[in-house]
N, C-alpha and C positions, 0 to 999 in steps of 0.2 A: 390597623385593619386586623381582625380578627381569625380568628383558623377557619370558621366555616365559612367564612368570606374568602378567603386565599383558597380552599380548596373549590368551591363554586367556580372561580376565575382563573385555578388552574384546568379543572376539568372542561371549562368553555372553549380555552385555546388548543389544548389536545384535541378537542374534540372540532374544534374549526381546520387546524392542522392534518390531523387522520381525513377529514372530507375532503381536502381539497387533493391530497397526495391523492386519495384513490378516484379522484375525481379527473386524474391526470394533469391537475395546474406544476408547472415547473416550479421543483424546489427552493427557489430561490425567492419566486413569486409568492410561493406559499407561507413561505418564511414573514414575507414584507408587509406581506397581509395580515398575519398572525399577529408580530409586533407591533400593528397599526391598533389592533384589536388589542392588546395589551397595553396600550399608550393609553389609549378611555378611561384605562384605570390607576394610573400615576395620580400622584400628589397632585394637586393645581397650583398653575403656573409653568408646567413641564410644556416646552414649546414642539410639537410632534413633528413637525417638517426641518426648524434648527436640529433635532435631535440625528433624524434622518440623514440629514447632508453632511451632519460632522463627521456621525460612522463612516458614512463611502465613504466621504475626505480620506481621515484618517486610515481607513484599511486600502484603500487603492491605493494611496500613497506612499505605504509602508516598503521603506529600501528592503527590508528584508525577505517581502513577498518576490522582489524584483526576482530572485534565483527561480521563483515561478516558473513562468513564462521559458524562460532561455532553456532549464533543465527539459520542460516538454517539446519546445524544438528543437535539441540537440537528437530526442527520441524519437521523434517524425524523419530527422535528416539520415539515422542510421538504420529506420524500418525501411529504408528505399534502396540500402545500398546490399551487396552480397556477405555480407557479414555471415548471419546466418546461415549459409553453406557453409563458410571455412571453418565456421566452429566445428561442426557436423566434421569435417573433413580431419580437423585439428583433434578432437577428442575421443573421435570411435578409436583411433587404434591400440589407446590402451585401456579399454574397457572392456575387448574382445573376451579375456578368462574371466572376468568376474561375473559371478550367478547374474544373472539380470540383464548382462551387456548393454546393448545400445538404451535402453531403455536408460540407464543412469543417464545418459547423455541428456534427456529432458531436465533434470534435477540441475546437473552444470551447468547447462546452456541457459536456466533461467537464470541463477544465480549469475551467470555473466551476463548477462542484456539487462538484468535488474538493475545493473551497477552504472548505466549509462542510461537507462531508458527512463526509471522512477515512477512508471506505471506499471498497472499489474496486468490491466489487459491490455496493452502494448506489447509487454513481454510473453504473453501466452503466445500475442498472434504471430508474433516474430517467431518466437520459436514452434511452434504445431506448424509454421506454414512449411519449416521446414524434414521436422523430424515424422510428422505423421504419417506421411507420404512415402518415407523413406521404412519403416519403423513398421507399416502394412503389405511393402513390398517382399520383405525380408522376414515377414510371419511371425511375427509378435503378436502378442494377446493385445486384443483394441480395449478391452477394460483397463489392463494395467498401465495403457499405453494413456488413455485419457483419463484416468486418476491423474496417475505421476503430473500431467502438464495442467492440470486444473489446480491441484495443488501447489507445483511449484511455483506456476506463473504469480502465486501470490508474493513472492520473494521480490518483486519489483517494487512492492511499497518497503519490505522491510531493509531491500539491501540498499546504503546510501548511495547517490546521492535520490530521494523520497519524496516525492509530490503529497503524500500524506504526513511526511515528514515535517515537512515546511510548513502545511496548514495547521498541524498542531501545536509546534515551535511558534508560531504568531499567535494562536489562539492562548497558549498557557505563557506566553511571554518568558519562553525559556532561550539558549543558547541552539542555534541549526547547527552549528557543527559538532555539540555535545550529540546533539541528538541522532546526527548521521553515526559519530564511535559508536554509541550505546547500541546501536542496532547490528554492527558485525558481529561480535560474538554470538549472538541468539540468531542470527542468519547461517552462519555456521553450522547450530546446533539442529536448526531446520530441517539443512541439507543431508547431516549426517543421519537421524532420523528416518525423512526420505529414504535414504540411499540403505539404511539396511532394511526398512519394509519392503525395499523393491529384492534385495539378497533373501530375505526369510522368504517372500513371497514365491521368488528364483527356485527354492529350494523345494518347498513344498510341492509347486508345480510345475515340476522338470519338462514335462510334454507340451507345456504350454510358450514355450521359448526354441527358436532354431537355432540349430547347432552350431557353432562359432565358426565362423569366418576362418578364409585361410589367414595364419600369422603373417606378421610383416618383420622384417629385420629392423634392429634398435634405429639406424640411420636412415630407413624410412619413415620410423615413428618420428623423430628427430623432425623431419623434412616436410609433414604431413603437419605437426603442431607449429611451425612456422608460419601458418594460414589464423595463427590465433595472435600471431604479434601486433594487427593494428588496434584489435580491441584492447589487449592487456597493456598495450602502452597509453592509449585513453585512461583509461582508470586509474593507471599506477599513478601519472600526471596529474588527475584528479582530486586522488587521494594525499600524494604528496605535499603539494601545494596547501590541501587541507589544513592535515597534520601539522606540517612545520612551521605553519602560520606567515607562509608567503602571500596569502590572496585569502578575500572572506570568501563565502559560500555563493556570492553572487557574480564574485568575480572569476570563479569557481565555472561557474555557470557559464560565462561567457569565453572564458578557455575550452570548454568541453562543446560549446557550440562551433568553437572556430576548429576545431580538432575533429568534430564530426564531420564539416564540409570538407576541408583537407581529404577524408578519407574516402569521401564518396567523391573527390576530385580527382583522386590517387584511382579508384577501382572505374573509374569512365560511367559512372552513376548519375554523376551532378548533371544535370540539363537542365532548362529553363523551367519546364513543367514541373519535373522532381519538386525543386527548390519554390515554386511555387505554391504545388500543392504540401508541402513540409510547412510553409508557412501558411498557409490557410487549415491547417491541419491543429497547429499549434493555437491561432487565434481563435480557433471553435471550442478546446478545451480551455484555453486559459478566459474564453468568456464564459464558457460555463461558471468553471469553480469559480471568479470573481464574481457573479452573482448569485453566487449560494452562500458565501464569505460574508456580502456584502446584506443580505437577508437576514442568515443566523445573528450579523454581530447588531444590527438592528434590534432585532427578536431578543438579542441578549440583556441589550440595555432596557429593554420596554421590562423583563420578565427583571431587570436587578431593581427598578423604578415600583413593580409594585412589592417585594418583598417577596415573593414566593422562594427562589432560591436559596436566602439565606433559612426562611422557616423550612424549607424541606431538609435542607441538611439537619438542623436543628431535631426535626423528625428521626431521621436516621442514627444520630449520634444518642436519640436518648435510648435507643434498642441495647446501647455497650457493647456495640458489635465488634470484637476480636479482630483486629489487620487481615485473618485470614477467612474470617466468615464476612467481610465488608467485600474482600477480593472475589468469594465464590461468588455474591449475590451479583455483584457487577457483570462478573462473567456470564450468568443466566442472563441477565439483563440484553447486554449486548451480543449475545445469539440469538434473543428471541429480536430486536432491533435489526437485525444484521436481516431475518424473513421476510424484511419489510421495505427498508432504505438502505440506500446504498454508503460507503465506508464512510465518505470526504460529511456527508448529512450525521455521520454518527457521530462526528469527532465535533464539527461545530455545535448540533445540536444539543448536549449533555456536557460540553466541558465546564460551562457555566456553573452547573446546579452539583457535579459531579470531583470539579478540584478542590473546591473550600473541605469536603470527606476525605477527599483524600489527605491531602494536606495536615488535615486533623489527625489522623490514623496515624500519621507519622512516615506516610511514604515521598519517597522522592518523585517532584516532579517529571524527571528526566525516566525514571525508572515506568512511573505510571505513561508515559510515552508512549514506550515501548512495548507494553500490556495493551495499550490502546490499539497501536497497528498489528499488532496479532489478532486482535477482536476484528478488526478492519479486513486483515486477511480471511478469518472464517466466514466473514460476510460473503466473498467473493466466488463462496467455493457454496454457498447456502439457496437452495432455491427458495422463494420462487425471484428473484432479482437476483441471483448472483452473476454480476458480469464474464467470469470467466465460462460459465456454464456456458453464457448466450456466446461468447467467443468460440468455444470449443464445439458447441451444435452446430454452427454454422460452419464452420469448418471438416465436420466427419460427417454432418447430414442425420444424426443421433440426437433425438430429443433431450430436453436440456435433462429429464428426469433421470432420464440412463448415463449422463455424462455425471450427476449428481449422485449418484450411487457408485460410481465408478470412483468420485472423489471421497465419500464417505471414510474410508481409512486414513488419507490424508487431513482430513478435518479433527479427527482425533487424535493426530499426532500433534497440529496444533494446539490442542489443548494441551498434551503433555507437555507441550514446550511452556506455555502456561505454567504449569503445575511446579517446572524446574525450576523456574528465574523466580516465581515467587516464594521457592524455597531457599533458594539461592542468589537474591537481589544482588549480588559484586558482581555475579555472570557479564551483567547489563553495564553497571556502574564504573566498571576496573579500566575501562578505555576511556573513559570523557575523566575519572582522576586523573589517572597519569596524563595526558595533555593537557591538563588546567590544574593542577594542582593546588591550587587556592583555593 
């Protein structure tokens, strides 16, 4: 097949795909359809229905997706318990001196519900439900107050254990638990970022921040972060079990589910309704992303059947584009993607056409991961889809545009974070070495 034949057939499916997204058909439908439309044009002989039932076979199948499902009910089981107060309780008291005060609290408290919850907007609504309220009472500026949680709530895909994690781990057929390391140090670097724009920010507009709190004595702080022990035992459990290679990530999954119930059994949470609606909560997301999975990986094989993928990299590589002008173009790419679809569509829909480039360029899979769910993150924070916007509108009653602006500083801190790890790729790398060393 020839170039203006491939490009004909790619421009038909974009352009079936762009109609029906705005035509409101669910992504996954849209997906099925497209690949269906892409299979017209395979080789002959290529059977479109055998072709169909193997992907689902194969992708719903897959033990490794199994960490799915359990990580998103583990996050329904602790969006119902009081968590979320104690952290509040647990970490104002020593944030009291520093420029910015409670406000940093948005930035930690993501970072902690990220680490158990693996969604981004889970993690917003957990934490806004309870710092916003708290954060308006006590006279904080509502701009800096809903940047910070627009921003940080993005930290639920990057901090392990990652629902975007996972889907990209299966799509590029990499390692889940390399991919969970590789994402703490750049989660880190996030926070720390965050947390000094909210200090410059502190600084700059002294009048826009209330005066500190009366102090508390060390043995009250002491007493006060003990309200943070069932979350930080979750985790550390989590993670350990990880790292030392006692349990896979799915079995992972199934300790942090049973660890989640314990704690909403522990705090007098758990009732029949809770735990029902956690699991009906859990089977509406895990059937979403299963038929968006199950769409794209479709859509993947119709689009490797007619050759388009490999002649578009082919396109690309004869530009001789530099690792670091291949990196900038991607980056445009998936901001202006990000305007449009949402993360889990960005990551299946371009891996295909987007890793044989990379790969060539000479970057790491594991590393391009991690680039990925930063892109995934700006999405979240991007109108006119960004979920966390529509999480945060509906929670302050602020249209999504003002919450969107309010994030804008944050959104370009994620590009700096961008900017670091691809100058400094071990950033990523230095945690999935040292526990695999091979």
């Amino acid at each position: 097949m020839d170039a203006s034949n491939l490009v004909e057939i790619s421009g038909l499916i974009l352009g079936a795909l762009l109609l029906f997204l705005v035509g409101g058909v669910w992504i996954g439908i849209s997906l099925l359809i497209c690949g269906f439309i892409a299979m017209q044009f395979a080789p002959a002989g290529i059977q479109i229905g055998a072709a169909l039932a193997t992907n689902a076979w194969a992708g719903s199948s897959s033990w490794s997706l199994a960490a799915l499902p359990l990580f998103v009910w583990m996050g329904e089981i602790l969006y119902r318990t009081r968590l979320s107060d104690e952290m509040f309780r647990g970490l104002s008291p020593w944030l009291n001196r520093i420029p910015g005060r409670l406000v940093h609290v948005n930035v930690l408290g993501c970072g902690l519900f990220g680490a158990v919850s693996g969604s981004s907007a889970a993690t917003t609504a957990m934490v806004a439900k309870i710092t916003l309220p708290e954060l308006k009472k006590r006279g904080y500026d509502e701009m800096i107050c809903l940047g910070s949680l627009a921003g940080a709530g993005t930290l639920g895909f990057l901090v392990p254990p990652s629902i975007t994690m996972i889907v990209y781990a299966v799509a590029a057929n990499v390692s889940i638990i390399q991919m969970f390391l590789a994402g703490l140090l750049p989660a880190v670097i996030v926070m720390a970022l965050y947390m000094g724009a909210i200090v410059i920010w502190s600084l700059m507009n002294p009048d826009k921040s209330p005066p500190p709190a009366p102090g508390l004595s060390f043995r009250q702080k002491l007493k006060e972060t003990l309200n943070l022990i069932p979350l930080a035992l979750l985790i550390v459990v989590i993670f350990a079990t990880l790292v030392l290679g006692w349990a896979t990530a799915t079995e992972c999954a199934a300790w942090g589910v049973l660890g989640s119930l314990a704690i909403a059994l522990w705090q007098r949470a758990l009732t029949w309704k809770s735990f029902w609606e956690s699991v009906m909560g859990a089977a509406r997301m895990t059937a979403m992303i299963m038929l968006i999975l199950t769409g794209a990986g479709y859509m993947s094989i119709a689009m490797g059947y007619t050759g388009i993928p490999n002649a578009l990299a082919s396109w690309v590589d004869s530009f001789h584009l530099s690792p670091y002008a291949l990196i900038a173009v991607l980056t445009v790419m998936y901001v202006l993607l990000g305007c449009a679809i949402d993360g889990l569509s960005m990551i299946v829909l371009t891996t295909v056409v987007v890793l044989p480039m990379i790969q060539q360029a000479g970057f790491d899979l594991i590393w391009f991961g991690v680039f990925l769910v930063l892109m995934v993150e700006m999405a979240q924070i991007t109108p006119p889809v960004g979920f966390n916007l529509f999480v945060l509108q509906t929670m302050s009653g602020r249209d999504s545009l003002t919450v969107a602006r309010a994030a804008l500083p944050f959104f370009f801190l994620l590009l700096a974070t961008v900017a670091i790890l691809t100058i400094f790729p071990d950033i990523v790398l230095v945690l999935p070495k040292m526990a695999f060393p091979g």
